[in-house]
MIGULUM-309670 format. One record per residue (C-alpha): residue number from 0; residue in one letter; x, y, z. Coordinates in steps of 0.25 Angstrom, whole numbers. Layout:
> NUM:A:X:Y:Z
...
//
This chain:
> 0:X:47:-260:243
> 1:X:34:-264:242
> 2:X:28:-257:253
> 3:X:32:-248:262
> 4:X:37:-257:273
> 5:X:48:-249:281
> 6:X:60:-258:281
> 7:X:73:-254:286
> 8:X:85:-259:277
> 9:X:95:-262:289
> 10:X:83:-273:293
> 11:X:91:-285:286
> 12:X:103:-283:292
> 13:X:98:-282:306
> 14:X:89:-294:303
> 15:X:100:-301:298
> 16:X:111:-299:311
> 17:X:98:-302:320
> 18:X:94:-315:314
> 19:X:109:-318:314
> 20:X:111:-312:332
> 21:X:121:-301:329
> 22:X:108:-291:330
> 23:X:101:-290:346
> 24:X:88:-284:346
> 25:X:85:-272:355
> 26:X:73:-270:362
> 27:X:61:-264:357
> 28:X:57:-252:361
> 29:X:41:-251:366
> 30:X:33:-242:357
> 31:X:19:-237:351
> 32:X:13:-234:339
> 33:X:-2:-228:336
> 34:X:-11:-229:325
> 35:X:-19:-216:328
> 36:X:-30:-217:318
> 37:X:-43:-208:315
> 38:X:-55:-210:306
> 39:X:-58:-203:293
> 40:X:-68:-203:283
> 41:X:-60:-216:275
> 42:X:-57:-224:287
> 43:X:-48:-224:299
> 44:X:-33:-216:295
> 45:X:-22:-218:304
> 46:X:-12:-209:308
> 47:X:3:-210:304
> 48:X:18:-203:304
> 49:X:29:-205:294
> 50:X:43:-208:299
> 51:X:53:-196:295
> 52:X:62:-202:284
> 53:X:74:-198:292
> 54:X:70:-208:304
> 55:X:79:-222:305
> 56:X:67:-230:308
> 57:X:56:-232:297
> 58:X:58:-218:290
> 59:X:46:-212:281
> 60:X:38:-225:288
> 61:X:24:-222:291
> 62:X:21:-224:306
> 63:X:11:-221:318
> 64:X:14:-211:329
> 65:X:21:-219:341
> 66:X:35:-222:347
> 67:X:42:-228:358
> 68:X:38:-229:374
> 69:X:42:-219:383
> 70:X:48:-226:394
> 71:X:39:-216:402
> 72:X:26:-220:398
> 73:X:27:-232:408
> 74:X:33:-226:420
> 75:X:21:-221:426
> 76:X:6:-221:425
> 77:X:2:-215:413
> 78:X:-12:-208:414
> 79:X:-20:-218:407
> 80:X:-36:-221:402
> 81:X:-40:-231:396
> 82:X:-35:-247:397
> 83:X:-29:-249:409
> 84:X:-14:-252:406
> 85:X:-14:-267:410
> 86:X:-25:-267:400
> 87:X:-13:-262:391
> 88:X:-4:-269:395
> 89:X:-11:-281:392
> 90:X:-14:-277:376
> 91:X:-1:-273:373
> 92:X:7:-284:380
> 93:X:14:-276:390
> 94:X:14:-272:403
> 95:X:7:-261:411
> 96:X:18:-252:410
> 97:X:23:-254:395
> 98:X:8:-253:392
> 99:X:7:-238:397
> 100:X:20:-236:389
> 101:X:15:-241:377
> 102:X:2:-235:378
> 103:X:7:-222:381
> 104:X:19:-224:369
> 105:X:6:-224:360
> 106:X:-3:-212:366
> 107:X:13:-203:368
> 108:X:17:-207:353
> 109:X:4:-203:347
> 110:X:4:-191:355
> 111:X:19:-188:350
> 112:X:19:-190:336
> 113:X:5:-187:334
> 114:X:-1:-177:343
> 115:X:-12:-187:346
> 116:X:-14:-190:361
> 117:X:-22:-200:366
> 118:X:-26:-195:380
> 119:X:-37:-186:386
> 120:X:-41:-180:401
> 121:X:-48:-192:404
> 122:X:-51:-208:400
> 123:X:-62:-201:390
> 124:X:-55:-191:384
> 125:X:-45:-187:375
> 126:X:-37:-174:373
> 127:X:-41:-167:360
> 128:X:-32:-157:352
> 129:X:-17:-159:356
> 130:X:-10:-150:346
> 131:X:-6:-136:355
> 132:X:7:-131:360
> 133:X:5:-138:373
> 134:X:2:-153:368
> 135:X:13:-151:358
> 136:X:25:-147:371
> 137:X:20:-160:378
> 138:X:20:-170:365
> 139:X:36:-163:363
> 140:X:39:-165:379
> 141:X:33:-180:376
> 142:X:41:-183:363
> 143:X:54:-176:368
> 144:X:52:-185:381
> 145:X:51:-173:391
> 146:X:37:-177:396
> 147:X:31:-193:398
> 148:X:18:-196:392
> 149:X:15:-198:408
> 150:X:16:-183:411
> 151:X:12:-177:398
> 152:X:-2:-184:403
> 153:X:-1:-179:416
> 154:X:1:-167:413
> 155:X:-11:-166:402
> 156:X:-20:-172:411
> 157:X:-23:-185:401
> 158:X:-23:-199:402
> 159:X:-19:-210:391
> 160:X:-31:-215:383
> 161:X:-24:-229:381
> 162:X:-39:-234:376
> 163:X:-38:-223:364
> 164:X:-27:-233:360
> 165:X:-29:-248:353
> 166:X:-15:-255:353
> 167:X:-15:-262:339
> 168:X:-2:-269:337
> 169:X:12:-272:340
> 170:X:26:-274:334
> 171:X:40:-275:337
> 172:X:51:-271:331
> 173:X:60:-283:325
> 174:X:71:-287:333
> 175:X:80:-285:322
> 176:X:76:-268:321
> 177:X:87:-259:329
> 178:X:74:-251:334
> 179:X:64:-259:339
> 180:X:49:-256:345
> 181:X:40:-265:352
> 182:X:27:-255:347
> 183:X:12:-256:350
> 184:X:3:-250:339
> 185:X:-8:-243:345
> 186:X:-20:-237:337
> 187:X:-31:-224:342
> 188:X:-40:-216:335
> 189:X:-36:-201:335
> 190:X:-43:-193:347
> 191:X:-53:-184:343
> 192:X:-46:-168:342
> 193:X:-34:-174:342
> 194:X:-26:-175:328
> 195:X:-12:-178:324
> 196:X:0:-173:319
> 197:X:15:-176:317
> 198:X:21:-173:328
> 199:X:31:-183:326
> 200:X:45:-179:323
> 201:X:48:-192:317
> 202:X:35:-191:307
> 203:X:36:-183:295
> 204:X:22:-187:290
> 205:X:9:-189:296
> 206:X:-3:-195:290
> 207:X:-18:-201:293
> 208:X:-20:-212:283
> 209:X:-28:-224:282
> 210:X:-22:-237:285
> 211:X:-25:-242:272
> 212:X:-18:-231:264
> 213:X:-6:-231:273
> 214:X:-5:-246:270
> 215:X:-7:-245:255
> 216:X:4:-234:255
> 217:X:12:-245:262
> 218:X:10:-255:251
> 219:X:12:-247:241
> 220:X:26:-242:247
> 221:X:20:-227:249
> 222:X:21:-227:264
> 223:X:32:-232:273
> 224:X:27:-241:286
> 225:X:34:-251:294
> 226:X:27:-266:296
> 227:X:20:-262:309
> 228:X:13:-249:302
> 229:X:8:-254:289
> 230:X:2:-267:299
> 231:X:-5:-258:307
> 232:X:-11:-252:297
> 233:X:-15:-262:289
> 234:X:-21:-268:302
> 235:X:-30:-254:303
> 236:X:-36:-254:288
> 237:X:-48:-264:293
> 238:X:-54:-253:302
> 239:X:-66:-243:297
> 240:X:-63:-234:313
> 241:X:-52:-229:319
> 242:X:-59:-234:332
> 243:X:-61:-248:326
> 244:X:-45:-250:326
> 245:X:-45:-246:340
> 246:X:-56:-255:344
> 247:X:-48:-267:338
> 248:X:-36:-263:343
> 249:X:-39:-271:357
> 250:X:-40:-284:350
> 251:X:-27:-283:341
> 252:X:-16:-294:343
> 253:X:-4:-286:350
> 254:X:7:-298:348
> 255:X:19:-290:343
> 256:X:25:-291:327
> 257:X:38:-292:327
> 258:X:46:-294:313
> 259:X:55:-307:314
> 260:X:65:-310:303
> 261:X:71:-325:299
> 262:X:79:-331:289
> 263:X:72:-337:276
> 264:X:79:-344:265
> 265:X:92:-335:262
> 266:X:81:-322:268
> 267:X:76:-314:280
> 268:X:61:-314:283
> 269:X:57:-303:290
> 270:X:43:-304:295
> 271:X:31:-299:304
> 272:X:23:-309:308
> 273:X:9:-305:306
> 274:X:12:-298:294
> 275:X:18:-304:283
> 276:X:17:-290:273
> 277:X:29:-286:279
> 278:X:38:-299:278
> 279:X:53:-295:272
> 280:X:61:-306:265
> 281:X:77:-300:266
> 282:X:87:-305:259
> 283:X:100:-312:269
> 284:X:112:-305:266
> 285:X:116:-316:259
> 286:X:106:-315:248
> 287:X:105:-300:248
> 288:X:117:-292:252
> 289:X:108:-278:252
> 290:X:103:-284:265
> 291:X:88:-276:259
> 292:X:74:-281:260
> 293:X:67:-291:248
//
């Protein structure tokens, strides 16, 4: 390849049987993302993971901490600071609710695969150095599903600093994929004391990188990313600050990207509208047997 757009191989094949009805789509699954960037001496460096090799989905692509809604984060009042959630619900297109859910997806996820929590005593604060024995039990009980993000709050004593997070962007999964997401990217500026750490066991990597050298090693074919990766950091390389992409962040366009795909003279088209790099032209089965990407 060119680049290092992820693509799975069995993507023909299911784009093929969905544009002829013998595939159904499943639903996709709410998720959330977060671009957790800090500023250095060159320039705003983000934070990202890569996907163990040994994963079935996107294996050795380079991604941001973040993962599905709990379907806890929305059954009660989460204690929160910062925009109200109606507020929230509004900007990501939702309602109350699913806006705690996805807000508390993004702060949980971070605080998960990165030891980086977003919360503090107060609307004011935020917790500092999160790296002893006692955090560490509490982010296990939170991965292993033993404790909701509802109680492990509680029990600190914390609230939810939704205002420490921008939401950026949002794609969905295409409707031909077996796993599908409906994912909200969010960005934040890493909290003073606090630092990361791969505390993910799907990561084998974790770097801080400058979104320009992240996206040169995607062109070059250095560094592995799906659409949605590589876009957002593109979309990051303008800004001088960290703070600068989170003061932006209120204003971005939230209307999802979804990939569609449609017959072309003898060929598949896959494309993302918005974003024609990552436009595939795939051989029917009737030109190209291999079933494999141009």
């Amino acid at each position: 390849m060119a680049n290092g757009q992820w693509y799975p191989p069995e993507w023909p094949d299911r784009i093929r049987a969905h544009a002829d009805g013998t595939l159904t789509p499943v639903s996709p699954r709410r998720a959330a993302t977060v671009l957790l960037l800090k500023d250095t001496e060159s320039g705003p460096v983000v934070h990202m993971l890569r996907r163990r090799a040994s994963m079935a989905f996107a294996g050795g692509a380079y991604a941001y901490p973040g993962g599905g809604v709990d379907p806890r984060d929305d059954d009660r009042l989460v204690r929160w600071a910062g925009p109200a959630r109606a507020w929230w619900a509004e900007r990501l297109g939702v309602d109350e609710p699913g806006a705690q859910a996805i807000v508390c997806a993004a702060v949980r996820e971070t605080y998960e695969e990165a030891g980086v929590l977003l919360a503090g005593p107060d609307a004011d604060s935020v917790v500092g150095d999160t790296t002893g024995d006692d955090w560490e039990a509490d982010r296990v009980a939170l991965v292993a599903r033993e404790l909701s993000f509802a109680e492990f709050l509680d029990r600190r004593g914390l609230v939810l600093r939704s205002d420490l997070l921008g939401a950026w962007t949002r794609w969905i999964t295409p409707e031909f994929e077996a796993r599908r997401y409906d994912t909200w990217f969010f960005v934040a500026v890493l909290p003073t004391g606090q630092r990361t750490r791969n505390a993910s066991t799907e990561a084998d990597r974790t770097v801080w990188i400058r979104p320009a050298e992240a996206a040169a090693g995607y062109d070059k074919g250095e560094l592995l990313m799906m659409p949605p990766t590589i876009a957002t950091l593109r979309q990051l390389m303008p800004y001088d600050r960290a703070a600068e992409a989170l003061t932006v962040a209120s204003a971005r366009d939230m209307t999802p990207v979804m990939a569609r795909a449609r017959l072309v003279d003898g060929e598949i088209v896959l494309s993302w509208p918005g974003h024609e790099e990552f436009t595939k032209h795939i051989p029917t089965a009737e030109t190209n047997s291999g079933g494999g990407p141009a």
